[in-house]
C-alpha positions as CSV (number, residue, x, y, z in Angstrom):
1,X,0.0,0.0,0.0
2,X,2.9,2.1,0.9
3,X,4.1,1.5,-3.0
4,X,1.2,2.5,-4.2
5,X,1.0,5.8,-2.3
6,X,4.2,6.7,-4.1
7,X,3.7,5.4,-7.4
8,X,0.2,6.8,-7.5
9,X,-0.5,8.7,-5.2
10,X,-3.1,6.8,-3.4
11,X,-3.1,7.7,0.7
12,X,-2.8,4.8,2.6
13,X,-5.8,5.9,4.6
14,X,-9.5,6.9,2.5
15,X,-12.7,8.1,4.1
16,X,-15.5,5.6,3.1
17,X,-17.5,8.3,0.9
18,X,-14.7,8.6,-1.6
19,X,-15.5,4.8,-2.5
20,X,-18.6,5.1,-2.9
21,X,-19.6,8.7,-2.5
22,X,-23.1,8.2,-4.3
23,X,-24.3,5.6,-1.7
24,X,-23.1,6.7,1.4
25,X,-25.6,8.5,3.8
26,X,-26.3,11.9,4.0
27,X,-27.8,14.2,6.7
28,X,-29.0,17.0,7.1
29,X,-26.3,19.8,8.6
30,X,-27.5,23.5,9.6
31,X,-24.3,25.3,10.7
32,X,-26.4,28.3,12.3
33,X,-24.0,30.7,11.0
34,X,-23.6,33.9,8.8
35,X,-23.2,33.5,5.1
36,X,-22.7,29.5,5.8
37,X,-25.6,27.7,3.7
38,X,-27.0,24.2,5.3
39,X,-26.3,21.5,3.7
40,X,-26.7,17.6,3.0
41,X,-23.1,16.4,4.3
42,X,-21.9,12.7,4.3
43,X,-22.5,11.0,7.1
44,X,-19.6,8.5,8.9
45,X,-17.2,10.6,8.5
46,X,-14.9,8.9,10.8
47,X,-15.4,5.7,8.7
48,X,-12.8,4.7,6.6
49,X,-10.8,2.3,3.8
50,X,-7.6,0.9,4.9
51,X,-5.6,0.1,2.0
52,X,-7.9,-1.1,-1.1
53,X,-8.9,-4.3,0.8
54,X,-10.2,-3.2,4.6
55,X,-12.7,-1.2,5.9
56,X,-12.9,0.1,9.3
57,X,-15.2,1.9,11.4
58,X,-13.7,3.4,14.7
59,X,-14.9,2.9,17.6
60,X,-14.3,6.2,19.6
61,X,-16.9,5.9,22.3
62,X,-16.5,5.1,26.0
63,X,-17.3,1.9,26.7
64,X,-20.7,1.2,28.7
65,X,-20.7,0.0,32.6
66,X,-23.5,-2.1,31.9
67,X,-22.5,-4.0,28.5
68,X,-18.6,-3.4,29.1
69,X,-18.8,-2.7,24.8
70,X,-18.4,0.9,23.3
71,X,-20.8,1.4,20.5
72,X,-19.9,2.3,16.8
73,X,-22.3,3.9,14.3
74,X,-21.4,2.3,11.2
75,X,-22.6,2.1,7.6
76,X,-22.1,-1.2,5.4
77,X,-21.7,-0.4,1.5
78,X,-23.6,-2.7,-0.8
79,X,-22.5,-6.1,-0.4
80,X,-21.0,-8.9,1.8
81,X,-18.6,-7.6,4.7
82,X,-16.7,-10.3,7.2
83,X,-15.7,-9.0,10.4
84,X,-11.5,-9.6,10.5
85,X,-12.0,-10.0,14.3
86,X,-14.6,-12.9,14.3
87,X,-15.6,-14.2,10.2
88,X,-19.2,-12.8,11.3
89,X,-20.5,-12.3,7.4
90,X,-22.6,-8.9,7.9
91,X,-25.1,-8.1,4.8
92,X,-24.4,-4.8,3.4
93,X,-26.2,-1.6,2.0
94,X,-27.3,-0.6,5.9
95,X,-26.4,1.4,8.5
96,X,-25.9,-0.5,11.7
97,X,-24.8,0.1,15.2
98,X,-21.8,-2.4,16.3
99,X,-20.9,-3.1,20.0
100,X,-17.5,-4.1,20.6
101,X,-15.4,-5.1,23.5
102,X,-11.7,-3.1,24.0
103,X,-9.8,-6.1,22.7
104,X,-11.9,-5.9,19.1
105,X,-11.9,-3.8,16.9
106,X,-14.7,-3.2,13.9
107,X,-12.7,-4.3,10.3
108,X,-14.0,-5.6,7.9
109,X,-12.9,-7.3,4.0
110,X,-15.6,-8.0,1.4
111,X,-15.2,-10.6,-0.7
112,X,-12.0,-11.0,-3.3
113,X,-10.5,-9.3,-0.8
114,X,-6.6,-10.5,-0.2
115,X,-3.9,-8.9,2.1
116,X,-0.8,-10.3,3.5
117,X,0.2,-10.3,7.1
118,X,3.6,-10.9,8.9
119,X,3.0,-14.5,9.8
120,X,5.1,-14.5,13.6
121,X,3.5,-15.4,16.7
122,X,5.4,-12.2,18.0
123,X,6.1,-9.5,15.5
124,X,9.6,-7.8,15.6
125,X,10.5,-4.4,15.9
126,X,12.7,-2.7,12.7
127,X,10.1,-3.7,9.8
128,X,12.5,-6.7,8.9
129,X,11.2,-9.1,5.9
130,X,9.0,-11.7,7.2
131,X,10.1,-15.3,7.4
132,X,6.5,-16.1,7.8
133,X,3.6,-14.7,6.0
134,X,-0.1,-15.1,6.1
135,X,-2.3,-14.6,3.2
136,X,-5.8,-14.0,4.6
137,X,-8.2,-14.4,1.5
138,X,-11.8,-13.4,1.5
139,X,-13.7,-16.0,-0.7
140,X,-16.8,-15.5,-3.1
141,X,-14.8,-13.2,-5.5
142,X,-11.7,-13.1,-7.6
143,X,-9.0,-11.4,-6.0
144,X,-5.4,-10.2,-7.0
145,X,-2.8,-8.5,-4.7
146,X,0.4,-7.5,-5.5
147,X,2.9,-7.3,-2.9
148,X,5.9,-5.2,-3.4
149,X,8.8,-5.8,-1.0
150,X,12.6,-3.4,-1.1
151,X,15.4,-2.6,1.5
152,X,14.2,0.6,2.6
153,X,16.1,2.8,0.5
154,X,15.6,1.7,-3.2
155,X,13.0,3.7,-5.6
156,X,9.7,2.2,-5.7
157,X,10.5,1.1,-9.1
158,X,13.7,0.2,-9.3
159,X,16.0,-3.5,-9.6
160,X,15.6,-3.8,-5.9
161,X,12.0,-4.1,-5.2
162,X,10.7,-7.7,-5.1
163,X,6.8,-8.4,-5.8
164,X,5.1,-11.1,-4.7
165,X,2.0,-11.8,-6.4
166,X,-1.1,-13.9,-4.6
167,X,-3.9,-14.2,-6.6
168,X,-7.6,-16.1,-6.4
169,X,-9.5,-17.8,-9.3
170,X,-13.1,-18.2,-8.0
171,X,-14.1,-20.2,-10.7
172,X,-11.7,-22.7,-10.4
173,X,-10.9,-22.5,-6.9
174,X,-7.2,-22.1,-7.7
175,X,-5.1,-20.2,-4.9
176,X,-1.3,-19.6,-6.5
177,X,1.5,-17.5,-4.9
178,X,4.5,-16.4,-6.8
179,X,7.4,-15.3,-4.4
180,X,9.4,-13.0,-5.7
181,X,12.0,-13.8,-2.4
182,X,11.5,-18.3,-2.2
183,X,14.9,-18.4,-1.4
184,X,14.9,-16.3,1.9
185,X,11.4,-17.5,3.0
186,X,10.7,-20.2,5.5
187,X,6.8,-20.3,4.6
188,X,3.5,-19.7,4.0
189,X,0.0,-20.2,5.0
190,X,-3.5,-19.1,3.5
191,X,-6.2,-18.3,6.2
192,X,-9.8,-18.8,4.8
193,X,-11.5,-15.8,6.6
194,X,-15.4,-16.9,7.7
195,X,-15.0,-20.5,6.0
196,X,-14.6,-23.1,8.5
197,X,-15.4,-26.4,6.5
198,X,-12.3,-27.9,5.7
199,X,-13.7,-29.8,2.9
200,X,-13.5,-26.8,1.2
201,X,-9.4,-27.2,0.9
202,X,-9.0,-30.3,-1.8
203,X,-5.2,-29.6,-2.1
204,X,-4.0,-32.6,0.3
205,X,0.2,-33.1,-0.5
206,X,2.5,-31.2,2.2
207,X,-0.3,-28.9,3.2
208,X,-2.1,-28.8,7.0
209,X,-5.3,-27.2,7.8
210,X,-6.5,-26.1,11.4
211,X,-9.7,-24.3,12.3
212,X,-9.1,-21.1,14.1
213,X,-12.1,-18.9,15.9
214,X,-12.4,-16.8,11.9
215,X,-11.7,-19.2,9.8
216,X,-9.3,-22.2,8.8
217,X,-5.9,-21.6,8.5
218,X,-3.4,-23.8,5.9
219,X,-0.1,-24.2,5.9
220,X,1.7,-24.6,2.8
221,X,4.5,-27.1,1.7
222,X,7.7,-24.8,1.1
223,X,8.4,-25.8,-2.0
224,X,4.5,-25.9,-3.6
225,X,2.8,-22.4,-3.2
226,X,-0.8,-23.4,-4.5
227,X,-3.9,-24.3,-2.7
228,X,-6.5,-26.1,-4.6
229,X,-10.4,-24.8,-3.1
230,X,-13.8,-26.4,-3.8
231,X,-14.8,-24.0,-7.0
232,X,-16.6,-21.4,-6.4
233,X,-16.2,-21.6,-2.5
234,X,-18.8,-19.7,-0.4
235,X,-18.4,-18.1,3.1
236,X,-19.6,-19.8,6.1
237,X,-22.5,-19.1,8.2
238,X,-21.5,-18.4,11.7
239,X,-23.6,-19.5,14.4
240,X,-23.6,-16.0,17.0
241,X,-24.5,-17.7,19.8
242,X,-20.9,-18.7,21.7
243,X,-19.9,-14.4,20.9
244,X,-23.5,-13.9,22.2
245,X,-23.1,-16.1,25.2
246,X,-19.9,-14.2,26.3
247,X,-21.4,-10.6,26.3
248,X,-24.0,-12.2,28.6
249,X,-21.5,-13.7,31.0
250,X,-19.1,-10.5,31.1
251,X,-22.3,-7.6,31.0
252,X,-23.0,-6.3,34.2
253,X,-27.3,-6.8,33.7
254,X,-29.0,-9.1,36.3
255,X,-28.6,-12.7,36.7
256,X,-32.6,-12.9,35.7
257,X,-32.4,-10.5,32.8
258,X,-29.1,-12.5,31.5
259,X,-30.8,-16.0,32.0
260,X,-33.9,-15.0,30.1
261,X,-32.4,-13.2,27.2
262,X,-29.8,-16.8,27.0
263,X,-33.4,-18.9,26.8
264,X,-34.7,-16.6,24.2
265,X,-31.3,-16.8,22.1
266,X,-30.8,-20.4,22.1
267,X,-34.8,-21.2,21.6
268,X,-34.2,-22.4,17.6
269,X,-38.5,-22.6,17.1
270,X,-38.5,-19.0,17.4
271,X,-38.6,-17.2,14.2
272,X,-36.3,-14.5,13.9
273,X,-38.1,-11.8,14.1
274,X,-39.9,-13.1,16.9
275,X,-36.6,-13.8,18.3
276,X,-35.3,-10.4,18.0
277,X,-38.9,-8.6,19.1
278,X,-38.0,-11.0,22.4
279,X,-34.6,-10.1,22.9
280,X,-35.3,-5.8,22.8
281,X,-38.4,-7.0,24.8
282,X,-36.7,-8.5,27.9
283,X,-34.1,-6.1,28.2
284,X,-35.5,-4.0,30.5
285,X,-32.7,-0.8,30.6
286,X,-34.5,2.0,28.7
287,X,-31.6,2.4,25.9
288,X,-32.2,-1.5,25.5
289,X,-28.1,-1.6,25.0
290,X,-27.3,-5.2,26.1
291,X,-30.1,-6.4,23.6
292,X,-29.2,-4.4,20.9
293,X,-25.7,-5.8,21.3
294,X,-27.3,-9.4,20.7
295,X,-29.2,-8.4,17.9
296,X,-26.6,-7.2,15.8
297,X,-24.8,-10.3,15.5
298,X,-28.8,-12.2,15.1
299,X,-29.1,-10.1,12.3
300,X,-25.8,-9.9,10.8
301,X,-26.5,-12.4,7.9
302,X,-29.7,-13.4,6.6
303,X,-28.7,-17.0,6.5
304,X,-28.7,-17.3,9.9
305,X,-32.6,-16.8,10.2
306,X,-33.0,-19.3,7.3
């Protein structure tokens, strides 16, 4: 990203409205003062794309006594958006209020999306070439990243930057990585975000999968960097109930208000929109904020009511 902000002059850092400046909300401002003319400004200004593959909506808020979550006004463009933190899928084309706890953080990739990491279970100081990376890919859509590597000093297009290209065939499934620096690197793995069905991964020779809480996680044989999917893989539908289950147990509500909203949550003959009419019902703190929390992840996906 840094490349491209000198090659192109692309900041690393984009509000939302840029992207998609016909969409995004507007409200209604009056500034109340001489020779200033209200307006219809953009609304989530804070809101923001990191890069060309994340989005992220800051959360800025104190966090409430009673939920122990701050709470994030967000808007969702049009389309499919997976939470980096969990691999919640959230539907798109909405505004939404998110409740998060201070070790999350509200990111979120669409799909297509790729973006390397620095793969080490401690990262070092200095910005020194990783010896591990990991490839997070967002499935659903083709996706192509280029990632451009130098020593700190060389032009951005000169002999001495490296790129790395990791790209995603939907279609075919096909997951391919070409490293521009195989004979430094120790490895690589691919982390499926929101997939957890492993029998979406058919490559089998010198690779190892592992679920982890956002999706599964393969590691690649050093010497083969392709990963062979299902075609046309789709994201997983994420059951909300264990991250609704801990918000209960750490909120500060009564034990009665907590046990009843846990019956209502984990009653499956309820519709969902009975579900959710229960839920705001049997909270009984006026700005409803512990069931609100719930029902945004209820209602994150329409497959989970289906």
């Amino acid at each position: 990203m840094n490349h491209l902000a000198a090659r192109e002059g692309e900041p690393l850092v984009q509000p939302i409205y840029w992207h998609y400046p016909t969409e995004n909300p507007r409200k209604f401002v009056h500034y109340n003062r001489p020779h200033t003319p209200d307006v219809f400004d953009y609304s989530y200004k804070n809101q923001f794309m990191f890069g060309t593959e994340l989005m992220v909506a800051p959360a800025t808020s104190p966090r409430s006594p009673r939920t122990l979550l701050t709470q994030v006004e967000a808007w969702f463009p049009p389309g499919t958006w997976v939470d980096f933190d969990t691999g919640l899928v959230y539907d798109g084309d909405r505004e939404i209020t998110l409740y998060r706890s201070l070790d999350q953080y509200p990111v979120f990739a669409r799909p297509g999306s790729i973006f390397p990491l620095d793969g080490a279970d401690e990262i070092e100081n200095g910005g020194l070439d990783p010896e591990h990376i990991e490839v997070v890919l967002v499935v659903g859509k083709s996706g192509r990243f280029e990632m451009h590597e130098d020593d700190g000093a060389a032009d951005v297009t000169g002999d001495k930057t490296k790129t790395s290209v990791l790209e995603y065939d939907h279609e075919t499934g096909l997951v391919k990585i070409t490293d521009a620096q195989a004979s430094k690197r120790k490895s690589w793995s691919v982390r499926l975000l929101g997939v957890w069905d492993e029998s979406v991964v058919q490559t089998a020779a010198g690779v190892t999968t592992e679920t982890a809480s956002n999706g599964i996680l393969i590691r690649l044989a050093s010497d083969k960097l392709e990963i062979q999917l299902k075609p046309q893989a789709q994201l997983g539908v994420l059951d909300p109930k264990k991250m609704i289950f801990s918000i209960l147990d750490k909120s500060q509500a009564e034990f009665e208000v907590k046990r009843k909203l846990w019956l209502t949550v984990e009653n499956d003959k309820l519709t969902m929109n009975v579900k959710v009419s229960r839920v705001l019902g049997e909270d009984p703190d006026p700005e409803k904020s512990l069931g609100a929390a719930i029902v945004e992840l209820l209602t994150a996906d329409c497959r989970l009511g289906k």
